[in-house]
PDB file as gemmi writes it, atoms N, CA and C in Angstrom:
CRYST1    1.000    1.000    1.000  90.00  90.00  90.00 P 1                      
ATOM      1  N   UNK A   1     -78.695  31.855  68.524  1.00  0.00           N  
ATOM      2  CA  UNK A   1     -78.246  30.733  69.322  1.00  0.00           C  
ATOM      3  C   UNK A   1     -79.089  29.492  69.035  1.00  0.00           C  
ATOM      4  N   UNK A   2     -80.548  29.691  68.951  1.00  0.00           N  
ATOM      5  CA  UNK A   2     -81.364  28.630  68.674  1.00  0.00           C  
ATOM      6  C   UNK A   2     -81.088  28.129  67.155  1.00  0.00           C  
ATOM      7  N   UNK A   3     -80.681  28.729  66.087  1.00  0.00           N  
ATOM      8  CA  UNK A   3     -79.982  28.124  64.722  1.00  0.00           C  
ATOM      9  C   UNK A   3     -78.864  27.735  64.977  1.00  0.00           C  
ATOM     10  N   UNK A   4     -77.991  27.786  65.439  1.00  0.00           N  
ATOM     11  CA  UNK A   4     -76.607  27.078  65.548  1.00  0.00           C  
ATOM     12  C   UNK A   4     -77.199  25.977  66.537  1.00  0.00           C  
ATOM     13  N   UNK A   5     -77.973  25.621  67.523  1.00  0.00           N  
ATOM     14  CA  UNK A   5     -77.948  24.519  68.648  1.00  0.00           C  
ATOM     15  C   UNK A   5     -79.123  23.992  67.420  1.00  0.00           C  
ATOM     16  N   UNK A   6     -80.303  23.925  66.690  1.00  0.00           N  
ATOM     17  CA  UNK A   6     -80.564  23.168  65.698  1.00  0.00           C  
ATOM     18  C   UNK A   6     -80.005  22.700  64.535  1.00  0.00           C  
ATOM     19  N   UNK A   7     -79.130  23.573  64.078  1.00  0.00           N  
ATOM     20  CA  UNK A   7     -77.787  22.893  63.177  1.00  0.00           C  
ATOM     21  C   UNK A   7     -76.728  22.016  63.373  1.00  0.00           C  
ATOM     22  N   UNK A   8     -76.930  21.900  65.029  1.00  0.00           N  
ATOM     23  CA  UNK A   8     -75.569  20.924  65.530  1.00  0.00           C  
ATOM     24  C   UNK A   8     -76.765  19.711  65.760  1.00  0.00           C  
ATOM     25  N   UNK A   9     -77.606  20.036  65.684  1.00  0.00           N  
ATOM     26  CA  UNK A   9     -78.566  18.554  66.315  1.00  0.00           C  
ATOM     27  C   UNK A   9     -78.915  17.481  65.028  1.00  0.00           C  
ATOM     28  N   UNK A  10     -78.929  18.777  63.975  1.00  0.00           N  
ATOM     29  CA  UNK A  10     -79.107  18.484  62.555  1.00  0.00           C  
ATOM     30  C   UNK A  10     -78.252  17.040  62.102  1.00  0.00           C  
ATOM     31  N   UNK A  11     -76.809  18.249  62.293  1.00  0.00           N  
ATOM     32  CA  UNK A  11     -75.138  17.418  62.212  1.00  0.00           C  
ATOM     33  C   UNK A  11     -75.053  16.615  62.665  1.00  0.00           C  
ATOM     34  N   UNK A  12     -75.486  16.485  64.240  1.00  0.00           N  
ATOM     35  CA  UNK A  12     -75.313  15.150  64.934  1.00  0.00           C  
ATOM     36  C   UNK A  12     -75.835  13.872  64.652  1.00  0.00           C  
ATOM     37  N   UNK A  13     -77.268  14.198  64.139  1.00  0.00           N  
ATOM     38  CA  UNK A  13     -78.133  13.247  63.532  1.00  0.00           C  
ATOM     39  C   UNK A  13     -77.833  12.881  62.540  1.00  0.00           C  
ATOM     40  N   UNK A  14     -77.418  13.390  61.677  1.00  0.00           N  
ATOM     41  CA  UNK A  14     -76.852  13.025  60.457  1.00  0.00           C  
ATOM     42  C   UNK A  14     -75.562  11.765  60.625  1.00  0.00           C  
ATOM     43  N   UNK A  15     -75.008  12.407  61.143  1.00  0.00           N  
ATOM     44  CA  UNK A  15     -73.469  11.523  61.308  1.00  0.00           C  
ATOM     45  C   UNK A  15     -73.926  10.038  61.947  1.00  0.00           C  
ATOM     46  N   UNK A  16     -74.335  10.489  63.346  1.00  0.00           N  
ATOM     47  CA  UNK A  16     -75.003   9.015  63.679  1.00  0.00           C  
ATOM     48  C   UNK A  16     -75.734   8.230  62.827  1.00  0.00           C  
ATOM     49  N   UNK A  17     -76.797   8.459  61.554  1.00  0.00           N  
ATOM     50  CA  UNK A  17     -77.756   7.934  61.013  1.00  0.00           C  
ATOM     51  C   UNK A  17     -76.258   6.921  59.977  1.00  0.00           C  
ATOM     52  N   UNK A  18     -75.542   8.194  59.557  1.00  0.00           N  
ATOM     53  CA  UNK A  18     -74.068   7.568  58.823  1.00  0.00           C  
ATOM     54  C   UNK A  18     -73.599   6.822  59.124  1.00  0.00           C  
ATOM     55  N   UNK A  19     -73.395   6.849  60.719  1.00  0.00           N  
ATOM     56  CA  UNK A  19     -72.248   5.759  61.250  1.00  0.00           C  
ATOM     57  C   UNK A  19     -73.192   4.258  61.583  1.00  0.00           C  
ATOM     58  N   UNK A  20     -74.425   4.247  61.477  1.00  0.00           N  
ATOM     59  CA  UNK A  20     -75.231   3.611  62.085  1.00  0.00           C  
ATOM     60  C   UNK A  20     -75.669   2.408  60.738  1.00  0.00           C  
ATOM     61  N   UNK A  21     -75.466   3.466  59.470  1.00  0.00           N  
ATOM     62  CA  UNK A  21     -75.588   2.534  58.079  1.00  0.00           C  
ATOM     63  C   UNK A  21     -74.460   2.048  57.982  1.00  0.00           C  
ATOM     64  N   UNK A  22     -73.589   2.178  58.242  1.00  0.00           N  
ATOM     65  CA  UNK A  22     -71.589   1.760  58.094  1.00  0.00           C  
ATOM     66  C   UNK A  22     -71.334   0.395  58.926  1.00  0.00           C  
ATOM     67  N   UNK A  23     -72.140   0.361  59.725  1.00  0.00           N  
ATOM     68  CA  UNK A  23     -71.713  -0.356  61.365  1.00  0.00           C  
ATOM     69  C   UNK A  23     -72.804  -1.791  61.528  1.00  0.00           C  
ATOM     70  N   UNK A  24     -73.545  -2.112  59.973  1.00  0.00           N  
ATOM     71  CA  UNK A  24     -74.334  -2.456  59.607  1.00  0.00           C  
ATOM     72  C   UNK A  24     -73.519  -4.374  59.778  1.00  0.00           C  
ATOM     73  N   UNK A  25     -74.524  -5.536  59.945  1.00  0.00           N  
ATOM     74  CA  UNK A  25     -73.730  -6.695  59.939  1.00  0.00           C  
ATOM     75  C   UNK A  25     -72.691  -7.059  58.615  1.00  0.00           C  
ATOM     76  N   UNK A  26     -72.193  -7.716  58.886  1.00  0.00           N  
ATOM     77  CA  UNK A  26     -71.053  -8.162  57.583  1.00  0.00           C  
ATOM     78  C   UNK A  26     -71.958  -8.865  56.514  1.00  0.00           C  
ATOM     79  N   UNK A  27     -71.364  -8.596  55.403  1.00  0.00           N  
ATOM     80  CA  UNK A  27     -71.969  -9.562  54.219  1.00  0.00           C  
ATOM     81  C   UNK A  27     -71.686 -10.816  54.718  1.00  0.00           C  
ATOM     82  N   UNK A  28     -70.932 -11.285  55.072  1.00  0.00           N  
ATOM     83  CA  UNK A  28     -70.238 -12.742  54.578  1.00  0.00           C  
ATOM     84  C   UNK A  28     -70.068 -12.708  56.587  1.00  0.00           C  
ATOM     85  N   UNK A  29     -70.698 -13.963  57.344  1.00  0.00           N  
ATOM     86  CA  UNK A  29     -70.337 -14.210  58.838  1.00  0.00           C  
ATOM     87  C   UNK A  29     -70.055 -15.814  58.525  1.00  0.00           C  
ATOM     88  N   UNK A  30     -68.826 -16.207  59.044  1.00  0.00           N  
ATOM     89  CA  UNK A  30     -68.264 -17.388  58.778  1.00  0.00           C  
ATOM     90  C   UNK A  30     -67.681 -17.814  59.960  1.00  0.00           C  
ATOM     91  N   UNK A  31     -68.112 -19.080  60.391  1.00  0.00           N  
ATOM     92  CA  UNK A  31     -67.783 -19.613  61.815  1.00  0.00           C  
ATOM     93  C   UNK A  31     -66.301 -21.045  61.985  1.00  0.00           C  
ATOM     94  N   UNK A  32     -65.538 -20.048  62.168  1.00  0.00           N  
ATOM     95  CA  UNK A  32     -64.122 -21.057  61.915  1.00  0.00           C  
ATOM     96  C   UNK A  32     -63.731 -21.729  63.251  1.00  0.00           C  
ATOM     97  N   UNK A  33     -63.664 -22.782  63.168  1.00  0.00           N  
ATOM     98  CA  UNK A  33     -62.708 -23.577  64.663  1.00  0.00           C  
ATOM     99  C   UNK A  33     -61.669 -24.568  63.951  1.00  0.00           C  
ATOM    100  N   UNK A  34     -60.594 -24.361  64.637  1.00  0.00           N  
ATOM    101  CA  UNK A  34     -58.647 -24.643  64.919  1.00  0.00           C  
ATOM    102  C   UNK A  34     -58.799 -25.792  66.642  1.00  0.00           C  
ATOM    103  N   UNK A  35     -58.441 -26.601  65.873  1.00  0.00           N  
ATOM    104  CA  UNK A  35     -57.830 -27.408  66.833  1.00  0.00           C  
ATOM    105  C   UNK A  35     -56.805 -28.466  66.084  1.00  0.00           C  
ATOM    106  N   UNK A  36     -55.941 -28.655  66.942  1.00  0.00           N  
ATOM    107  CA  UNK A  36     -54.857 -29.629  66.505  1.00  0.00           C  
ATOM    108  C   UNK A  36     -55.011 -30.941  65.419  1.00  0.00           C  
ATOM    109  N   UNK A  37     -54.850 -30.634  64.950  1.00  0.00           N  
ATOM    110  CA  UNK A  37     -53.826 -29.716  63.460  1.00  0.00           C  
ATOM    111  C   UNK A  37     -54.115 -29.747  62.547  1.00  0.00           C  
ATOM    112  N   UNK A  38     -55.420 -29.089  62.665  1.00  0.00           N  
ATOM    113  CA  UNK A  38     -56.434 -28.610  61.392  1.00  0.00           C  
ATOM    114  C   UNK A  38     -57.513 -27.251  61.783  1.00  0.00           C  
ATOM    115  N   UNK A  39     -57.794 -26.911  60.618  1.00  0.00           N  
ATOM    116  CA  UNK A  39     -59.173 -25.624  60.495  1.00  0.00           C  
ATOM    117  C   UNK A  39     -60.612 -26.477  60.456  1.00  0.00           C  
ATOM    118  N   UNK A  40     -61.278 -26.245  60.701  1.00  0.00           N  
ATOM    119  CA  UNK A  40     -62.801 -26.294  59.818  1.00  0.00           C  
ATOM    120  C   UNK A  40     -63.551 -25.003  59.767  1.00  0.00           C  
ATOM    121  N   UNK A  41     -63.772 -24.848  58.732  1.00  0.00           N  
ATOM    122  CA  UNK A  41     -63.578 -25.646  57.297  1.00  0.00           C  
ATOM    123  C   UNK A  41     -62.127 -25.425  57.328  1.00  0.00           C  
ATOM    124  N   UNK A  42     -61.675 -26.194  56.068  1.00  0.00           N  
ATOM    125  CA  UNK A  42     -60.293 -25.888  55.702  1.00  0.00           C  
ATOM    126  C   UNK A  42     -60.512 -25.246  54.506  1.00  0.00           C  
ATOM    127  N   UNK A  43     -61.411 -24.488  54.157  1.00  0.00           N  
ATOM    128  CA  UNK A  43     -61.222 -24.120  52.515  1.00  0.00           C  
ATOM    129  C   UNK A  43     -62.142 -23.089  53.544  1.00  0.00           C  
ATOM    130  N   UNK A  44     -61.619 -21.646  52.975  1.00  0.00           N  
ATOM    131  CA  UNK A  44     -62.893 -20.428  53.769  1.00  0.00           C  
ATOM    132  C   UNK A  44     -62.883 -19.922  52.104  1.00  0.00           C  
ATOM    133  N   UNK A  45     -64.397 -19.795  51.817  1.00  0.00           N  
ATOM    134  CA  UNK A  45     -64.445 -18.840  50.652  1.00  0.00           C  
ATOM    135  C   UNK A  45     -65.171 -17.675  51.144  1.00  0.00           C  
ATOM    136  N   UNK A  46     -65.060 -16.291  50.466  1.00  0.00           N  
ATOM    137  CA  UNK A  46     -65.484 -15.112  50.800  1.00  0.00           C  
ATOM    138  C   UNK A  46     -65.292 -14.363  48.920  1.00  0.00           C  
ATOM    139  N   UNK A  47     -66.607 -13.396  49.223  1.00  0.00           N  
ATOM    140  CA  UNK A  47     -66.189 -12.819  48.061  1.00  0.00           C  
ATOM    141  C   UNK A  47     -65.895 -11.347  48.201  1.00  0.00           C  
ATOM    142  N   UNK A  48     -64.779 -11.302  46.789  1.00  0.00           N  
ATOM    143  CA  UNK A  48     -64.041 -10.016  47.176  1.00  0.00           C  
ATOM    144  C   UNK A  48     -64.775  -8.916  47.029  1.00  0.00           C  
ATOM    145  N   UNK A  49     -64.751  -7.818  48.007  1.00  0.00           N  
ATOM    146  CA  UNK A  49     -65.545  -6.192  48.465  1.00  0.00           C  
ATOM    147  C   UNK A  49     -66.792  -6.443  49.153  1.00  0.00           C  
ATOM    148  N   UNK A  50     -66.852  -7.579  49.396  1.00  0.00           N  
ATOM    149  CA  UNK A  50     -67.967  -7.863  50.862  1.00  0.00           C  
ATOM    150  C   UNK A  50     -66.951  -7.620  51.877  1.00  0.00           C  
ATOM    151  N   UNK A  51     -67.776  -7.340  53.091  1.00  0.00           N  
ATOM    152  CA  UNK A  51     -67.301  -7.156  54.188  1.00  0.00           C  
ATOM    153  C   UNK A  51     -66.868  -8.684  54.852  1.00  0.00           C  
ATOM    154  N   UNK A  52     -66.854  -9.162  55.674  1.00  0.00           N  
ATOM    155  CA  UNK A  52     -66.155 -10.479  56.539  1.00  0.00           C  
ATOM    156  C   UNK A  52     -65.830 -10.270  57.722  1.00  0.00           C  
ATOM    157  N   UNK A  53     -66.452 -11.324  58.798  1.00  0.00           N  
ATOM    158  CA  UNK A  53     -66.156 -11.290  59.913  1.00  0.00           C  
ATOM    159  C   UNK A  53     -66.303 -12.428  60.227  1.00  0.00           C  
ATOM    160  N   UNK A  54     -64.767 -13.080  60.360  1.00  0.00           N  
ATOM    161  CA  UNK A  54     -64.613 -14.164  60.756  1.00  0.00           C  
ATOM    162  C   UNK A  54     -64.592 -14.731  62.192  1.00  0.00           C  
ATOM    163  N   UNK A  55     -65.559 -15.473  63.028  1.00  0.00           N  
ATOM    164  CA  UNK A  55     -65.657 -15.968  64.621  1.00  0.00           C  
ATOM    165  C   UNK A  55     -64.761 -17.467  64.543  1.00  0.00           C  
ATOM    166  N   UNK A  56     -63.325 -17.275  65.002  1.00  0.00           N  
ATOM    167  CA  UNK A  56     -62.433 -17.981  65.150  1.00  0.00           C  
ATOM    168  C   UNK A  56     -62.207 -18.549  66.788  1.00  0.00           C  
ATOM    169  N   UNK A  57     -63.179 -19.552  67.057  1.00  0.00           N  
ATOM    170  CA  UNK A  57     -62.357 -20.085  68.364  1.00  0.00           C  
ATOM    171  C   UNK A  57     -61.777 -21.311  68.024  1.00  0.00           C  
ATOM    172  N   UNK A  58     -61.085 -22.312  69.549  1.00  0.00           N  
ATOM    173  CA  UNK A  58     -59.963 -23.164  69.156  1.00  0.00           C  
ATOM    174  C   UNK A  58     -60.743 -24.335  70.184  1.00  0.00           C  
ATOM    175  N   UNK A  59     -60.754 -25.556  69.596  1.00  0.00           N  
ATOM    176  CA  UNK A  59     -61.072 -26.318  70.508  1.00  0.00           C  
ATOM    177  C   UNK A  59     -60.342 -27.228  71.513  1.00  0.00           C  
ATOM    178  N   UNK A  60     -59.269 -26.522  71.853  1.00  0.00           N  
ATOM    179  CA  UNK A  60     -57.880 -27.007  72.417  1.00  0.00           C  
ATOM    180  C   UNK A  60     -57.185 -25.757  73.276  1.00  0.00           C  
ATOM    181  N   UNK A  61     -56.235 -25.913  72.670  1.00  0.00           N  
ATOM    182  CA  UNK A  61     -55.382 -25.275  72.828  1.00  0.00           C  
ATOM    183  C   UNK A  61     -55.020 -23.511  72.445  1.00  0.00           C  
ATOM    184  N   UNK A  62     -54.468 -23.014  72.420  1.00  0.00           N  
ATOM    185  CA  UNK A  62     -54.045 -21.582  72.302  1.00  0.00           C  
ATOM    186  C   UNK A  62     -53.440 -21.852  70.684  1.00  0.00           C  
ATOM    187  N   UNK A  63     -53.860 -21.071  69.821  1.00  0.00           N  
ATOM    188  CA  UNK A  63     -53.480 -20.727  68.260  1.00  0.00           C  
ATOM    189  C   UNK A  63     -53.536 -19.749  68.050  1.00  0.00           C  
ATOM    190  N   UNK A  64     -52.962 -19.347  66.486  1.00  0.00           N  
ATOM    191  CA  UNK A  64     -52.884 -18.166  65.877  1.00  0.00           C  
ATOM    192  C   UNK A  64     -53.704 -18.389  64.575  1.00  0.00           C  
ATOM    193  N   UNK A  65     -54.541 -17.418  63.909  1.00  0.00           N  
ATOM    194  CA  UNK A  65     -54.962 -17.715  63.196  1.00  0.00           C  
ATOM    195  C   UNK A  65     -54.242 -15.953  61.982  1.00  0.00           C  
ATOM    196  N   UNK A  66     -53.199 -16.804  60.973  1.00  0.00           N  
ATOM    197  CA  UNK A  66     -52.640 -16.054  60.046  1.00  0.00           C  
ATOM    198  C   UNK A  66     -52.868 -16.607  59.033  1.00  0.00           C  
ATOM    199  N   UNK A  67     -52.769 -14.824  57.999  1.00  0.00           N  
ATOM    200  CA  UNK A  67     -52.757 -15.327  56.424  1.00  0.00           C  
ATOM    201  C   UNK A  67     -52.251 -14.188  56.251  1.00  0.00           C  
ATOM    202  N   UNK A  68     -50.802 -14.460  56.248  1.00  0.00           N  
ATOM    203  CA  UNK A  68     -49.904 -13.023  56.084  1.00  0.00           C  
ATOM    204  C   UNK A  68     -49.912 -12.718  54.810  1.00  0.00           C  
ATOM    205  N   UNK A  69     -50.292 -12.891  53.775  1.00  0.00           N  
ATOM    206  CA  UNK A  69     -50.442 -12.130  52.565  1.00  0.00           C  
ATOM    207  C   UNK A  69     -51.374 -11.103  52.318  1.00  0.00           C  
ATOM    208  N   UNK A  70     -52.814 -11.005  54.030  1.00  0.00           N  
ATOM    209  CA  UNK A  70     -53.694 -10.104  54.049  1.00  0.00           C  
ATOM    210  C   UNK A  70     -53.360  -9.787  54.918  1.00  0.00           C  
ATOM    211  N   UNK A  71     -52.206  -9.615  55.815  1.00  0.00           N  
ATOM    212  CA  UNK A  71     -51.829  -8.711  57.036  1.00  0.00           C  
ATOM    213  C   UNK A  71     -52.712  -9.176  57.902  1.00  0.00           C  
ATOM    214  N   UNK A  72     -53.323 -10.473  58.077  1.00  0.00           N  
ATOM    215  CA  UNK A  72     -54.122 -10.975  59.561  1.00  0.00           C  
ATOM    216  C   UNK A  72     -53.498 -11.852  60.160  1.00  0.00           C  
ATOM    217  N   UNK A  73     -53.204 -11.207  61.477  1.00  0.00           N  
ATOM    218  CA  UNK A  73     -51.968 -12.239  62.554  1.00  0.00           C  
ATOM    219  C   UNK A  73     -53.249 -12.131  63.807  1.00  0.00           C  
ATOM    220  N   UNK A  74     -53.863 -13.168  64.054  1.00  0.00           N  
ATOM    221  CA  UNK A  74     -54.873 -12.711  65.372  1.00  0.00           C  
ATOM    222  C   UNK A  74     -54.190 -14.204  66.623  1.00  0.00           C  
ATOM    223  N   UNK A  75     -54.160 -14.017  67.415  1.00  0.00           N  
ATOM    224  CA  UNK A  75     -54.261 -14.718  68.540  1.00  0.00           C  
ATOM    225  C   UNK A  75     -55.734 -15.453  69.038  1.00  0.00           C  
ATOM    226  N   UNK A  76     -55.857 -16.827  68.996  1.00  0.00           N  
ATOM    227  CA  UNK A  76     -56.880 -17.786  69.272  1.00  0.00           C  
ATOM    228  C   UNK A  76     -57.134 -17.885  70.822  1.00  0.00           C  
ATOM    229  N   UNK A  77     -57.337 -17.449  71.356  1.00  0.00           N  
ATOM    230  CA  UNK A  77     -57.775 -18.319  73.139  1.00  0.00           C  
ATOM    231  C   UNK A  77     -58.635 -18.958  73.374  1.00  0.00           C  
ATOM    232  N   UNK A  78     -58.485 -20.119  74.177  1.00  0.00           N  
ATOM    233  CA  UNK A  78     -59.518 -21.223  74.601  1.00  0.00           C  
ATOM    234  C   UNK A  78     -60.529 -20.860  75.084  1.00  0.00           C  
ATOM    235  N   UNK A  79     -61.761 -20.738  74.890  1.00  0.00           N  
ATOM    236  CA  UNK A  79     -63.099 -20.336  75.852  1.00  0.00           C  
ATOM    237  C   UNK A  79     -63.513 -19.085  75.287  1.00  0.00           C  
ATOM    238  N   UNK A  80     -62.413 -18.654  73.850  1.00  0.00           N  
ATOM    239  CA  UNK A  80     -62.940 -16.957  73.846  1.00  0.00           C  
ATOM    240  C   UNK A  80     -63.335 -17.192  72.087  1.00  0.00           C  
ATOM    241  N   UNK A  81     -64.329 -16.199  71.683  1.00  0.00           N  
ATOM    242  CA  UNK A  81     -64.154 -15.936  70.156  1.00  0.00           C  
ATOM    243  C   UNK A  81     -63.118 -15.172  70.394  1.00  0.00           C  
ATOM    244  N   UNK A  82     -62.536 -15.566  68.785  1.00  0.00           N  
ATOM    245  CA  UNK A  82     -61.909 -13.761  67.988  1.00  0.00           C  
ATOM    246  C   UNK A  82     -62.395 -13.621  66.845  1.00  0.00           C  
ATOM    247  N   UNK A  83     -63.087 -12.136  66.690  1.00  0.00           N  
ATOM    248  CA  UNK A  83     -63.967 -12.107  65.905  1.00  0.00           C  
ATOM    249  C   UNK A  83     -62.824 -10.869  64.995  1.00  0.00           C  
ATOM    250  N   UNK A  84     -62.701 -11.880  63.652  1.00  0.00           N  
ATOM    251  CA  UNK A  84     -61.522 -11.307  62.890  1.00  0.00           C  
ATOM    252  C   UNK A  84     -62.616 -10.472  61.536  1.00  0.00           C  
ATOM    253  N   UNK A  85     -62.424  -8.874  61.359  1.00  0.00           N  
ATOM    254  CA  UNK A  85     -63.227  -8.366  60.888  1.00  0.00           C  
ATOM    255  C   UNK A  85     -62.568  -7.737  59.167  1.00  0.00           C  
ATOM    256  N   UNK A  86     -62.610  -7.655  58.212  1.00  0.00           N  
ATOM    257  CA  UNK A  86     -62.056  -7.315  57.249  1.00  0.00           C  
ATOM    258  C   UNK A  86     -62.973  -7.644  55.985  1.00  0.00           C  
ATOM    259  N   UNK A  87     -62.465  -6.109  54.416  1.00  0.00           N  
ATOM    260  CA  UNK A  87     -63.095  -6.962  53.495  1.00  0.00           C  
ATOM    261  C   UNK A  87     -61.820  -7.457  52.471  1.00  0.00           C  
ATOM    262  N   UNK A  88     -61.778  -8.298  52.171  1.00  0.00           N  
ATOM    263  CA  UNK A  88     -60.968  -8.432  50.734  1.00  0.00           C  
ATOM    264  C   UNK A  88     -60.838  -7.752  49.613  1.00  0.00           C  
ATOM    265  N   UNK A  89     -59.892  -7.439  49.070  1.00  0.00           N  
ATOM    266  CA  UNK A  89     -59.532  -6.517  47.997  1.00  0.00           C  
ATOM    267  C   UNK A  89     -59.330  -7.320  46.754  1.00  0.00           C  
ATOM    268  N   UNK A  90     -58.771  -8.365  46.807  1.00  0.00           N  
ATOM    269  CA  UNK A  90     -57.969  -8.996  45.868  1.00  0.00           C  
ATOM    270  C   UNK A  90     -58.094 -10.301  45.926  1.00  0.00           C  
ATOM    271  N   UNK A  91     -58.896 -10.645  44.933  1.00  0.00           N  
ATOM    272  CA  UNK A  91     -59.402 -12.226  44.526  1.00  0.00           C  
ATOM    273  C   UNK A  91     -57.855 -12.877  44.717  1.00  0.00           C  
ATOM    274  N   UNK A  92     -57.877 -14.436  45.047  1.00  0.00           N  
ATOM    275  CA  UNK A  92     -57.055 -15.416  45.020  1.00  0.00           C  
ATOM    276  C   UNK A  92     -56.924 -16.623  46.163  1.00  0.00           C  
ATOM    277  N   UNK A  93     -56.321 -17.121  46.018  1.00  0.00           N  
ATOM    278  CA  UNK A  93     -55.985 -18.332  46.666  1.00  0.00           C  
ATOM    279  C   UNK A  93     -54.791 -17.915  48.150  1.00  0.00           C  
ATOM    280  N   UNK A  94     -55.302 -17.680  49.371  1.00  0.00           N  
ATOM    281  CA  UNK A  94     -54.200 -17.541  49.937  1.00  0.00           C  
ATOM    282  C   UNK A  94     -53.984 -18.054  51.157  1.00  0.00           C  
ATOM    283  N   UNK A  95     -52.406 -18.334  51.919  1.00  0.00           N  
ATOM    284  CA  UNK A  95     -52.908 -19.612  52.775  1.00  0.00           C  
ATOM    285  C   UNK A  95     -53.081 -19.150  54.331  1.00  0.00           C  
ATOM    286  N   UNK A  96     -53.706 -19.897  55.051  1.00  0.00           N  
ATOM    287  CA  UNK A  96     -53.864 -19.893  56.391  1.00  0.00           C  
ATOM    288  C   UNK A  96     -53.261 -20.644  57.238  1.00  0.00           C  
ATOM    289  N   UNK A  97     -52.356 -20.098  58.313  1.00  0.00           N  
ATOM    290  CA  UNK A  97     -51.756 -21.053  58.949  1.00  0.00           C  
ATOM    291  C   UNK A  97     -51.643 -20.839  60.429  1.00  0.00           C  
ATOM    292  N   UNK A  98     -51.639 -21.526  61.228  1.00  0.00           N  
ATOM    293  CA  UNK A  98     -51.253 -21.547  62.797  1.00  0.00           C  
ATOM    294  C   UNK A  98     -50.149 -20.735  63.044  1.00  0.00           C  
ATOM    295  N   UNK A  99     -50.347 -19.241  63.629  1.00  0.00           N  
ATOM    296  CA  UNK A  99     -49.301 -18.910  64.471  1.00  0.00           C  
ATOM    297  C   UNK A  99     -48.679 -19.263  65.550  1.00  0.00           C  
ATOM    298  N   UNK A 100     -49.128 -19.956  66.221  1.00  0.00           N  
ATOM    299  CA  UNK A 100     -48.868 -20.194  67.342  1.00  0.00           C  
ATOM    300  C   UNK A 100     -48.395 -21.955  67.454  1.00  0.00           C  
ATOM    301  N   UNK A 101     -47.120 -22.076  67.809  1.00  0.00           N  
ATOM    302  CA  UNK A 101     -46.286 -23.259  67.913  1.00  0.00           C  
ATOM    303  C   UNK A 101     -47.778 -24.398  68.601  1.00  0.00           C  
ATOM    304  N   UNK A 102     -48.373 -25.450  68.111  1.00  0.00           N  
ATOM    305  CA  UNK A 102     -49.215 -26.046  69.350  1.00  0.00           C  
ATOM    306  C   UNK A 102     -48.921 -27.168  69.532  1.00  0.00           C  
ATOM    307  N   UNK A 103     -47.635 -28.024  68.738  1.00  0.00           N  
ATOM    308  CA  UNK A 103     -47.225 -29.373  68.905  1.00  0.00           C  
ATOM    309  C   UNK A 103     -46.369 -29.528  67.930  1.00  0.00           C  
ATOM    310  N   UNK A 104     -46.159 -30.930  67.965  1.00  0.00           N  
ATOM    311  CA  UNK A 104     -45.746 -31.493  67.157  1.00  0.00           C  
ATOM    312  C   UNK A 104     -45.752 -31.640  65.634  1.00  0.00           C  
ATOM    313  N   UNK A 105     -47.134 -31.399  65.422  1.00  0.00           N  
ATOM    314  CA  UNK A 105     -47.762 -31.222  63.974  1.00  0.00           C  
ATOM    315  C   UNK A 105     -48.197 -29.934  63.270  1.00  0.00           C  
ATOM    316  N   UNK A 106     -47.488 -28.897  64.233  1.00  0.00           N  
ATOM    317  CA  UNK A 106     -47.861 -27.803  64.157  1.00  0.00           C  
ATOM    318  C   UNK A 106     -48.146 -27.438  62.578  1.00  0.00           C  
ATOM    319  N   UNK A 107     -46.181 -27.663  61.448  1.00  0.00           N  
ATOM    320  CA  UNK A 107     -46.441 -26.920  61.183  1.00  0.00           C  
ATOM    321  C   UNK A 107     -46.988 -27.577  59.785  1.00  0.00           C  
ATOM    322  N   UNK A 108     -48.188 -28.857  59.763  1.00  0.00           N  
ATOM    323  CA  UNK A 108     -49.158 -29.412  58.946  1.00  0.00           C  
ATOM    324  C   UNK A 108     -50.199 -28.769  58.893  1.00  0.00           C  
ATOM    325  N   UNK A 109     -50.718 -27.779  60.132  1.00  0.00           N  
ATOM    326  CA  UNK A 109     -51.736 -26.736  60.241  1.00  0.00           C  
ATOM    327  C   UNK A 109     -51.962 -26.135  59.184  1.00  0.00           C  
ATOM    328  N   UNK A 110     -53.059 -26.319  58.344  1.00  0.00           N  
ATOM    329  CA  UNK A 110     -52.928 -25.070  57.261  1.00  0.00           C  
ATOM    330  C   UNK A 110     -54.706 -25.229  56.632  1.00  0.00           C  
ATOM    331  N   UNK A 111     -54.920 -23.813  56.640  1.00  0.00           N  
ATOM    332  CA  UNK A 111     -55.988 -23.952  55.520  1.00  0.00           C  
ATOM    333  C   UNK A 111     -56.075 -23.220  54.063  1.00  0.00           C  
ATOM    334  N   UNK A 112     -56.888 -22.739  53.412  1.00  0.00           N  
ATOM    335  CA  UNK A 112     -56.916 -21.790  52.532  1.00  0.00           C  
ATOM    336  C   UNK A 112     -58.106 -21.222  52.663  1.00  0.00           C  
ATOM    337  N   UNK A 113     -58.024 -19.765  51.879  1.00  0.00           N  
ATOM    338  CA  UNK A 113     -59.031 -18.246  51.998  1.00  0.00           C  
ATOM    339  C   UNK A 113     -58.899 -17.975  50.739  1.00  0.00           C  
ATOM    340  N   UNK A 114     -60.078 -18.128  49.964  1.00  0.00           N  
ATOM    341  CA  UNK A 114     -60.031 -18.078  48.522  1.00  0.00           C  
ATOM    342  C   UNK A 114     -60.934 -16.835  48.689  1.00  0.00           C  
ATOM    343  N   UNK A 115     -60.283 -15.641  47.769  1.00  0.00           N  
ATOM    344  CA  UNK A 115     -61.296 -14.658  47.696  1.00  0.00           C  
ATOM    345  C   UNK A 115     -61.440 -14.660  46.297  1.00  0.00           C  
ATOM    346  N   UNK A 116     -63.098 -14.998  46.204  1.00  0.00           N  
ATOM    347  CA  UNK A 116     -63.402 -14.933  44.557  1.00  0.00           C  
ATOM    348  C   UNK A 116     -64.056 -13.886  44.335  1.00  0.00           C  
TER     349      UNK A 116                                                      
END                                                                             
């Protein structure tokens, strides 16, 4: 009984020490703000097979922050981060745009996410 309850403590330790190197900060932390009817920056560079975690708040209004060619559709709220987490696979030029209707100029909203 005492080898199996030191083999699970073993296991346990192990995995945690694993999950604990995995869970490690992002290569690349990039601080984005959206307000009407622009990004800053408007050019996000990141390089591809780093990790990324993008802190997207809005200095306005309610936005979306998409770049549907990497499957990221996140919702912006006023007063809140969204902390958009991903790594890139595939170098290129791709665009960023406002999901979320916020005026008139909505749909001039745009940035780019160059993964080199």
């Amino acid at each position: 009984m005492k080898l199996i309850f030191s083999f699970c403590s073993l296991l346990c330790f192990l995995l945690l020490m694993a999950g604990c190197q995995q869970s490690g900060k992002p290569a690349q932390h990039i601080n984005v703000v959206m307000k009407k009817y622009s990004f800053e920056p408007s050019v996000i560079r990141v390089k591809a097979g780093q990790p990324v975690e993008l802190d997207v708040t809005t200095a306005d209004v309610q936005h979306g922050f998409d770049v549907p060619e990497l499957g990221i559709k996140e919702a912006v709220q006023p007063g809140k981060t969204t902390a958009i987490n991903f790594t890139p696979t595939v170098k290129g030029e791709f665009g960023v745009k406002c999901g979320v209707i916020c005026g008139p100029h909505h749909d001039d909203m745009a940035a780019k996410l160059v993964v080199e």
